[in-house]
C-alpha positions as CSV (number, residue, x, y, z in Angstrom):
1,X,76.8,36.9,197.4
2,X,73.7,39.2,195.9
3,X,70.4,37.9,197.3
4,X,68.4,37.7,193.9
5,X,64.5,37.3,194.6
6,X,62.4,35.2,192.0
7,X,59.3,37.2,190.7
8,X,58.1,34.1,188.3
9,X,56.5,32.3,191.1
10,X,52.9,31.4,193.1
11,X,52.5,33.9,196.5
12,X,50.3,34.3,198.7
13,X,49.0,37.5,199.8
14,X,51.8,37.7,203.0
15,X,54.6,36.9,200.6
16,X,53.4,39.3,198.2
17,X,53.5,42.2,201.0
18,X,57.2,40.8,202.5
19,X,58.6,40.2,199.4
20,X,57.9,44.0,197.4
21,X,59.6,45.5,200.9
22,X,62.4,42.8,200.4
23,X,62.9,43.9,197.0
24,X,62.8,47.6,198.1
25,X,65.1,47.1,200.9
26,X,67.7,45.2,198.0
27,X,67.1,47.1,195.0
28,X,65.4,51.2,196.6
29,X,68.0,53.0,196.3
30,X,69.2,51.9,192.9
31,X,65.7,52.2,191.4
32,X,65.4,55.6,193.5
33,X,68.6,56.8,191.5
34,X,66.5,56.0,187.7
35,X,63.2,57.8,188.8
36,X,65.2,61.0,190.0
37,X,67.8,60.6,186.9
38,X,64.8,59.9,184.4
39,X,61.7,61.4,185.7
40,X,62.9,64.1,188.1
41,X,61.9,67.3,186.0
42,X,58.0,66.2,185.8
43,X,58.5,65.7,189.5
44,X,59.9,69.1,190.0
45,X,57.3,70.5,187.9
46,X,54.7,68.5,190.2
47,X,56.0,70.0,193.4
48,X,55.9,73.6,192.3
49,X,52.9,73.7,190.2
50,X,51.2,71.9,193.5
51,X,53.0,74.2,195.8
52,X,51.6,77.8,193.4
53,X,48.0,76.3,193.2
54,X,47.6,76.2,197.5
55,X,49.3,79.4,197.8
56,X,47.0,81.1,195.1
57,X,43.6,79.1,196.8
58,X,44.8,79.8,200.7
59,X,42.6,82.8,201.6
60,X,44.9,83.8,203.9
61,X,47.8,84.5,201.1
62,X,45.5,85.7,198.0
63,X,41.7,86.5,199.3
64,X,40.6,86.9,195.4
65,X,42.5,83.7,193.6
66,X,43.2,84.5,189.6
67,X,40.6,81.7,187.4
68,X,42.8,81.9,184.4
69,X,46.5,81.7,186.1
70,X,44.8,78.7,188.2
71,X,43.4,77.2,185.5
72,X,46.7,77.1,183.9
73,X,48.9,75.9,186.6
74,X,46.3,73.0,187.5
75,X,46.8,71.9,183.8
76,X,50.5,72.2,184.1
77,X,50.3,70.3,187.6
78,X,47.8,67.6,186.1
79,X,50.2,67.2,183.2
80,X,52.9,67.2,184.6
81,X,51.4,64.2,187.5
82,X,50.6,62.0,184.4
83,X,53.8,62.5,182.8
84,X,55.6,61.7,185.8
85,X,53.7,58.9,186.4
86,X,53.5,57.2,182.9
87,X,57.7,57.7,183.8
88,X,57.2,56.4,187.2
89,X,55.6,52.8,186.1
90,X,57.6,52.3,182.9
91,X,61.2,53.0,184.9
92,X,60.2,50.3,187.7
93,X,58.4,48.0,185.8
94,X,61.6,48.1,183.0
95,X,63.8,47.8,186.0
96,X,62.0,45.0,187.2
97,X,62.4,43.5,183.7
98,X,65.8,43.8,183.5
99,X,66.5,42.8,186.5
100,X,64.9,39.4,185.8
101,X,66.1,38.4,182.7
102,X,70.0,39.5,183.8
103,X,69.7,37.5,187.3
104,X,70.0,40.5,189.7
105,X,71.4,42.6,187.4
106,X,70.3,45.9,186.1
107,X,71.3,47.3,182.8
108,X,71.1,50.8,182.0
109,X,70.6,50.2,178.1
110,X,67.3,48.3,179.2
111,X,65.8,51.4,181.1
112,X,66.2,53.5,178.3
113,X,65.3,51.0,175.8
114,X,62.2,50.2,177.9
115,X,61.2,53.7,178.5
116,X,61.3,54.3,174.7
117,X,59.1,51.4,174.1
118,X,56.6,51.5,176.6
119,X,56.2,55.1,178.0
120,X,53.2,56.1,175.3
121,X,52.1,53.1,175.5
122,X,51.7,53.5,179.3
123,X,50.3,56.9,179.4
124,X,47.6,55.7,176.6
125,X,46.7,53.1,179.3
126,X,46.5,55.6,182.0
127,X,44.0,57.7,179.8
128,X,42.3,54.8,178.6
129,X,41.8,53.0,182.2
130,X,40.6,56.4,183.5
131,X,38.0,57.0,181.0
132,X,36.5,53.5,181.5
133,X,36.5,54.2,185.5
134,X,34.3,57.3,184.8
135,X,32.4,55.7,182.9
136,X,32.0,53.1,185.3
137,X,31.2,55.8,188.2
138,X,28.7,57.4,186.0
139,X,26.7,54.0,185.4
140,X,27.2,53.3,189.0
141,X,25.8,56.8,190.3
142,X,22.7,56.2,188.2
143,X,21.7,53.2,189.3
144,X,22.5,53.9,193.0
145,X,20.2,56.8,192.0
146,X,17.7,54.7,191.0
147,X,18.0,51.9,193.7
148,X,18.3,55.1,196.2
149,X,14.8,56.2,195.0
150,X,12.9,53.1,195.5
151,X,15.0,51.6,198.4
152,X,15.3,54.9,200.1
153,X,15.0,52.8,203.8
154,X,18.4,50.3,203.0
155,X,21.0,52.8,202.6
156,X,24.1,50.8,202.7
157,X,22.8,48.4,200.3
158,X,22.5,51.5,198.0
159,X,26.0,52.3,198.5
160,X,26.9,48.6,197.9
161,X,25.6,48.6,194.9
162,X,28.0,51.7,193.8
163,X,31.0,50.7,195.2
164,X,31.1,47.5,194.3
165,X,31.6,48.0,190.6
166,X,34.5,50.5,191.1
167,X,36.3,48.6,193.4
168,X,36.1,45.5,190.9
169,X,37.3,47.7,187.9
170,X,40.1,49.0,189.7
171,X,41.3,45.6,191.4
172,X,41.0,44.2,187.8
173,X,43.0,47.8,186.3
174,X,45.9,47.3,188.8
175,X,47.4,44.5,186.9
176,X,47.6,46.2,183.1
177,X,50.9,47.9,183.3
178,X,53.0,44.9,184.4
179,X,50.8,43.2,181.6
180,X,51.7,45.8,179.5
181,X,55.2,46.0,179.6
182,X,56.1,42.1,180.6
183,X,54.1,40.8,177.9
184,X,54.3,43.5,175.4
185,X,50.6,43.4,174.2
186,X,49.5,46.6,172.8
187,X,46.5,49.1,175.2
188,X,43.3,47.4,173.2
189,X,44.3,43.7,174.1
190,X,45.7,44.4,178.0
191,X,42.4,45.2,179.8
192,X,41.0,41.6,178.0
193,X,44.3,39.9,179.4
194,X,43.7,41.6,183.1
195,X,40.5,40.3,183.2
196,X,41.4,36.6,181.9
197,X,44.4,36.5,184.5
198,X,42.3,37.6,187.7
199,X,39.4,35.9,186.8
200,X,39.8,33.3,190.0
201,X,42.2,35.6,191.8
202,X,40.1,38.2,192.6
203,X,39.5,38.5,195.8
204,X,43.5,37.6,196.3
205,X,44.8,40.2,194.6
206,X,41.8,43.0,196.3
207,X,43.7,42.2,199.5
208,X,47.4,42.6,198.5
209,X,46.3,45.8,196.7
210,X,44.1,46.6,200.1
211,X,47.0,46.0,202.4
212,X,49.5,47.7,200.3
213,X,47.4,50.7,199.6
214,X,47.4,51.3,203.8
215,X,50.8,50.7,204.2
216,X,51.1,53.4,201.3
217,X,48.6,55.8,202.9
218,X,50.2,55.0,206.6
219,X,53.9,55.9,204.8
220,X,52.6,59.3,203.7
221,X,50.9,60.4,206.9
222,X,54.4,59.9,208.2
223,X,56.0,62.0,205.9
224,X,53.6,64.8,207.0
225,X,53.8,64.4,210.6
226,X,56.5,67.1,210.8
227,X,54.0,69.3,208.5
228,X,50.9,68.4,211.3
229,X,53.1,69.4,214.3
230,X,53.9,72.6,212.8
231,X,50.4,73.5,212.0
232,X,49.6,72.4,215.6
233,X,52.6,74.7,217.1
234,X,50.9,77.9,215.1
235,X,47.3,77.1,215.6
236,X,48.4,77.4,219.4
237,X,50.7,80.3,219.1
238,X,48.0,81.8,217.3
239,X,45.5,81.6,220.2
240,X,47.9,82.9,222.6
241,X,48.9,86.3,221.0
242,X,47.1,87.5,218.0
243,X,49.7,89.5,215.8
244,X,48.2,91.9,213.1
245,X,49.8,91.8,209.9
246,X,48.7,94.3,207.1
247,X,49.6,91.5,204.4
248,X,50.0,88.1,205.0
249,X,53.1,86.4,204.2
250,X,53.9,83.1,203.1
251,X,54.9,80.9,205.5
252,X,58.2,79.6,204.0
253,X,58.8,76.7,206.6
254,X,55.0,75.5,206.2
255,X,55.4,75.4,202.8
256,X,58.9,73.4,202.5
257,X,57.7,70.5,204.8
258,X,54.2,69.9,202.7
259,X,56.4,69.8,199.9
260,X,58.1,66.7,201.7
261,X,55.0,65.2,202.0
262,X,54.3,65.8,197.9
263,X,57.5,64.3,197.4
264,X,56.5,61.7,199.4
265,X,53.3,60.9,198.1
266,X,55.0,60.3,194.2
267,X,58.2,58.8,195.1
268,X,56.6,56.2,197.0
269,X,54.0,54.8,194.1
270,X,56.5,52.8,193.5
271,X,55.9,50.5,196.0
272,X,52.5,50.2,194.7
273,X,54.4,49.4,191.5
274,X,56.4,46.5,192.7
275,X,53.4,45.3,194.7
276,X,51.9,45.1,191.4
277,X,54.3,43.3,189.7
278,X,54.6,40.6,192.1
279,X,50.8,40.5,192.0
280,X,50.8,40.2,188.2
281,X,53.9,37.3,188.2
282,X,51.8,35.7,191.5
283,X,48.2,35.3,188.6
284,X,50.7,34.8,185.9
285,X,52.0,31.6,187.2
286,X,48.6,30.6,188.7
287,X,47.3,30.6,185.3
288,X,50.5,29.8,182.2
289,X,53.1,28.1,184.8
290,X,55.2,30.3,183.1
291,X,57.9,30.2,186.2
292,X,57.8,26.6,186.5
293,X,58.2,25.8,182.4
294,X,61.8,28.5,182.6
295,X,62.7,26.4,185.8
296,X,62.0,22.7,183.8
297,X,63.5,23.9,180.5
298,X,66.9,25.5,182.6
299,X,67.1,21.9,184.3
300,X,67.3,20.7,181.2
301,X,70.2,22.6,179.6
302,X,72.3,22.1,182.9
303,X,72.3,18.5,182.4
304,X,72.8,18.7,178.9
């Protein structure tokens, strides 16, 4: 028999972590198949975009790099990212959805449905989230600024005073897509739910994120190790034998295993996705008892 995990239900910051690798471990390579199937071209697009901008900025390949062709290609590549992206959240988050409300089952007809619904909605967020986090760094820069001027001797409480705001605004940030596409609220009224749902969760939900994020980080160092050894092998070959080349060339095996670690480095957000779900269900039922009230009322129509 399927192991189904509940989402709709109180965690604590360990079951939060077990359970998003639980989920991954049940339900990976099923979700893996939608991303590719649904958001595999802005991917694509991602990887070569990212793999023509290092080539075209590595001295060693192109000593005078072309402004307009790189300007270009980053706005392909930045494009392309948030496309991918916007994708990235709506298929998991959809696929989370659908496997709730069909107990362990996942429908194709949601995913598309859900991508069609929530996709614009999602990259609207992403814009809108990001513009307030400038805006939040500016403010923050000129009052560290300011502080830095006439505390110039308490250095660390100067930086304290401008991270502390980001880190808040992001913490409270990472909980608007699942908000977003679980409740259905449209981009003005979601940052105002985020904020009413982590009010006494904060700190709670700033270590799941935390722990996630280096388990994230630590997952994508090891996807470039074989990229790190290489480098390591040339740098020494290098200082053994010099060899004189009239034009450089571009080193082909180099530039296939960074693209692993690009590969990486998307593929994996959704981990950070799940974690985010679970986090959002965790404050949801904290706050509504949403989980509890389904459980009560599906009592009731058993013994009726």
């Amino acid at each position: 028999m399927k192991k189904i995990l509940i989402f709709k239900k109180r965690r604590e910051v360990g079951e939060i972590i077990s359970d998003t690798f639980a989920f991954i471990r049940l339900e990976g390579q099923n979700l893996l198949k939608y991303i590719v199937r649904f958001a595999g071209i802005p991917l694509v697009l991602v990887i070569i975009t990212a793999s023509i901008y290092s080539i075209n900025n590595d001295p060693e390949y192109n000593p005078i790099p072309q402004d307009t062709f790189n300007f270009i290609n980053l706005f392909i590549l930045l494009i392309s990212a948030l496309v991918y992206s916007a994708l990235c959240y709506s298929i998991t988050l959809n696929y989370i959805q659908s496997y709730i409300n069909n107990q362990g089952q996942v429908h194709d007809a949601d995913i598309r449905a859900g991508i069609k619904r929530n996709f614009m909605k999602i990259i609207g967020l992403i814009l809108l989230t990001g513009i307030i986090m400038v805006v939040v760094v500016l403010i923050s820069s000129f009052i560290t600024g300011i502080l830095g001027f006439l505390l110039g001797n308490l250095f660390w409480l100067v930086l304290l005073f401008f991270f502390v705001p980001i880190v808040y605004f992001f913490v409270v940030f990472s909980i608007t897509y699942p908000i977003s596409v679980f409740e259905g609220l449209p981009n003005s009224s979601v940052i105002n739910q985020s904020f009413k749902l982590i009010s006494s969760q904060w700190w709670v939900t700033f270590l799941a994120l935390l722990v996630i994020g280096l388990i994230y980080i630590a997952l994508i160092m090891v996807f470039n190790i074989p990229a790190f050894i290489y480098l390591f092998i040339q740098e020494f070959v290098s200082t053994q034998e010099y060899v004189y080349y009239e034009e450089a060339q571009i080193d082909w095996v180099e530039l296939i295993l960074n693209t692993f670690g690009v590969i990486a480095q998307y593929v994996l957000l959704s981990i950070q996705i799940i974690a985010g779900a679970f986090i959002y269900f965790n404050l949801n039922e904290r706050k509504n008892f949403t989980g509890t009230l389904e459980s009560i009322e599906t009592i009731g129509q058993r013994e009726s």
